[in-house]
C-alpha positions, 0 to 999 in steps of 0.5 A: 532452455528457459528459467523455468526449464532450467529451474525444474532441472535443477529441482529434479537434481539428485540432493538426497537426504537434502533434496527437499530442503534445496527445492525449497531454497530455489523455489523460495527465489522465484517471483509469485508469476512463476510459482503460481504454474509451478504449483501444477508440476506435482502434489509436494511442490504444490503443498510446499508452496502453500506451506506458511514457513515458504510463504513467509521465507518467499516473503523474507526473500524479496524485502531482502531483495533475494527474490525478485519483488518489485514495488508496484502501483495501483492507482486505478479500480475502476478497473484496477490498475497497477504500475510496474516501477521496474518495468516504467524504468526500463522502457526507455523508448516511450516518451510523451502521452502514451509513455508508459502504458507498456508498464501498465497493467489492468488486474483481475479484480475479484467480485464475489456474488456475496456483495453487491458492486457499485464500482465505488472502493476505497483502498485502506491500506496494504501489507506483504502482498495484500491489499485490504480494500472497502467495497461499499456498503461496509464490505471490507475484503483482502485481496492478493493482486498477485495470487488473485486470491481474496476473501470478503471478511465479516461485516463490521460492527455497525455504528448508528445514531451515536454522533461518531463519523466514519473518518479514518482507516488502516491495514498492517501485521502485528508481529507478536503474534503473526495477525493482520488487522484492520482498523477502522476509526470514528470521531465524534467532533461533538462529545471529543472521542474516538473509537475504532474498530479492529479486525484480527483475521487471526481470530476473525473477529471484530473488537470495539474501542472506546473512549478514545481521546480526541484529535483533529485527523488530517489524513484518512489511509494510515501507513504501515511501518515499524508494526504501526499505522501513522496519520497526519493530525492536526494540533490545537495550537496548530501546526501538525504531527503524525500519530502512530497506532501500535498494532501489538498494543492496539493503541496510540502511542506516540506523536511523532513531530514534523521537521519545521513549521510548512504545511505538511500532507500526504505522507509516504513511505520509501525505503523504510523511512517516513516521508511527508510533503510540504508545499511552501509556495503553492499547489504547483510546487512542493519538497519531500521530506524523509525521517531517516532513523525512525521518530527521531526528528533531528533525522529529518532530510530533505530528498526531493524538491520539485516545481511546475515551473521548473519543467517541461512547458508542453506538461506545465499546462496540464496542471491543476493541483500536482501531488507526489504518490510514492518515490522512484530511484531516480524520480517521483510519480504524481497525481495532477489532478486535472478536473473533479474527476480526472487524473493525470499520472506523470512519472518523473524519470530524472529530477537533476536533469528535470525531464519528464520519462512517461506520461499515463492519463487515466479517468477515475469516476470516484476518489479511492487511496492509491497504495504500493505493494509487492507480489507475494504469497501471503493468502488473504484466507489462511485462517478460520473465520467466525463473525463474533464481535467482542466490545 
C-alpha cells in the first residue's frame, strides 16, 4: 500500500462528529505534490485544501517542520531551474560535473499572453511559497513553483523624466494585516532622495513614497525576516550597515550595524538569522557571518569560513569570482561566476573535511537574483484586484 492509499484510508475512517476536523489535521501534514492530486478525490477535500485557515496551517505546519517543506533553489530562468537541498544531500552517489542534476529540476514557468516574454527576468524577492518575479518591460507577477499558479499584477506606476533610478526592490508579509507586497525603490543621486513604490495585493493597489532620505544602496533584492525587507548600504564616512524596510509601518526604521570593519556583501538568511559575507583576502576566499539574536550586534558569529586554495585542485581552476548563495546543514552552495555570462554551481558537502559533493554547470544569458523558497499552498490570487494608484 502507498502513502497515498494509506492516507485516503485513514481519511475515510469513521471519526464522527470529528471527521472533518481529523482530515484536515492529515492532510495539513502532506507536502503540496500530494495535496495538489488530492484536490481530484471529492468537492470537500478540494474546498478544503483551498480554504485560507488550511492554506495557512499547511503553511504553519512545514516552518515548524510538521509537514514536509524542504528549502529549495531557483538559480535559473531562462528555463527555471530549482535545486532540491534535501534531495542534493541525499545522493551520495553522484561525484564530479555531472553530480547533481539528479536534484535538479526544470520548473513549469507561466508565460501569460498578456505580456510580451523577452526571456529577460529579475527575481525580487520571495515569501511562504511565492515567488514575486519582474518580467520586463515593467511586468511584475506572482508565481507559486510549487502549485504552478501565478498572476500578472497591475502595471506599476510609471517614473519619467523625473531624475529617480530604478535601483532596489523587495517581496514579504505584512502580518498585521495579512498582505504581501512589493516594493519597488528609486534613487535620485542628484536631488538626495528616494521613493518607493509599494504594491498591497490585499488591496490591489499601487501607493507612491515620496521624499525619502537618501542612502547609497549597496544590494539590489532586499530579504525578507522579522516583517522587514533588508539591504546592504553604504555609509558616508564608509564602511556598510544594513537597512530594514518595516513592511506594517511602510518605512525605514532601523540600521542595523555589521560585526567588524571587512568588506561585507550578499547578505543571506539561514535559520531565521541574518547572514552577510565578507572577503578579507580576495575574490577566492570569504567568511560568512550569522546575527544570531536579531539586531543585535554583540551576536554576530562567524559559521563558516572558505578558501579556494584550501580544496580540491581539479575545482581550484574553475574559479573566477566564487560567491556563497545560501547555507546547507553540512555545506554552502556557490555561484563561481566563470565568464560574463556563465556560472558554475558548486555544492560544498562537507566543509571540515573540504570536498566538494556535486558540481552542476549551467549557462544564464542574463543576470537575475537567485532566491530560496519552500512549496506551499499560498496562491498568488486570493484576493481582488483593482488597478488604482493612490500617491
Amino acid at each position: 500500500m502507498g502513502d497515498g492509499d494509506l492516507v485516503l484510508k485513514r481519511a475515510h475512517t469513521d471519526f464522527g462528529d470529528y471527521e472533518e476536523d481529523v482530515i484536515a489535521e492529515i492532510l495539513a501534514r502532506l507536502p503540496v505534490k500530494s495535496l495538489m492530486r488530492f484536490r481530484c478525490v471529492c468537492k470537500s477535500w478540494r474546498a478544503l485544501i483551498s480554504e485560507s485557515y488550511f492554506v495557512k496551517k499547511h503553511l504553519s505546519y512545514g516552518e515548524r517542520g510538521i509537514t514536509e517543506s524542504t528549502p529549495r533553489f531557483i538559480f535559473m530562468l531562462d528555463p527555471p531551474l530549482s535545486l532540491d537541498f534535501e534531495a542534493l544531500m541525499k545522493d551520495d552517489d553522484c561525484d564530479g560535473a555531472a553530480g547533481g542534476q539528479s536534484a535538479v529540476t526544470q520548473l513549469d514557468f507561466p508565460v501569460p499572453k498578456t505580456i510580451p516574454d523577452y526571456g529577460w527576468r529579475v527575481v525580487i524577492g520571495s515569501c511562504n511559497g511565492l515567488v514575486c518575479l519582474e518580467v520586463p518591460p515593467e511586468a511584475i507577477m506572482l508565481w507559486n513553483p510549487g502549485t504552478r499558479d501565478s498572476k500578472v499584477l497591475p502595471k506599476p506606476p510609471c517614473v519619467i523624466n523625473s531624475g529617480f533610478n530604478y535601483h532596489f526592490f523587495g517581496f514579504g508579509y505584512d502580518s498585521a494585516s495579512d498582505d504581501y507586497k512589493v516594493i519597488r525603490g528609486f534613487t535620485n543621486d542628484l536631488a538626495k532622495k528616494i521613493m518607493i513604490h509599494i504594491f498591497s495585493l490585499k488591496t490591489g493597489t499601487w501607493r507612491v513614497l515620496k521624499d525619502i532620505d537618501y542612502v547609497t544602496f549597496k544590494t539590489w533584492q532586499g530579504l525578507f525576516l522579522n516583517g522587514a525587507l533588508h539591504w546592504l548600504y553604504n555609509l558616508p564616512e564608509g564602511g556598510s550597515r544594513i537597512l530594514a524596510f518595516d513592511l506594517e509601518a511602510e518605512k525605514f526604521h532601523k540600521t542595523i550595524p555589521l560585526p567588524c570593519d571587512d568588506w561585507f556583501y550578499d547578505p543571506l538568511i539561514h535559520k531565521n538569522c541574518l547572514c552577510v559575507v565578507a572577503s578579507p583576502t580576495g575574490n577566492d576566499s570569504f567568511n560568512i557571518w550569522m546575527m544570531k539574536e536579531y539586531g543585535v550586534k554583540e551576536s554576530w558569529t562567524e559559521v563558516v569560513q572558505f578558501s579556494v586554495e584550501n580544496y580540491a585542485e581539479d575545482y581550484y581552476e574553475f574559479r573566477s569570482y566564487c560567491t556563497p548563495v545560501c547555507i546547507l546543514e553540512n555545506g554552502v552552495v556557490l555561484n563561481d561566476k566563470m565568464g560574463e555570462y556563465e556560472h558554475l554551481l558548486v555544492v560544498l558537502s562537507n566543509l571540515k573535511e573540504k570536498t566538494f559533493k556535486h558540481v552542476v554547470e549551467v549557462a544564464n544569458s542574463m543576470e537575475f537574483m537567485t532566491v530560496i523558497y519552500r512549496e506551499t499552498l499560498v496562491s498568488p490570487d486570493i484576493h481582488t484586484y483593482k488597478t488604482n494608484i493612490v500617491s
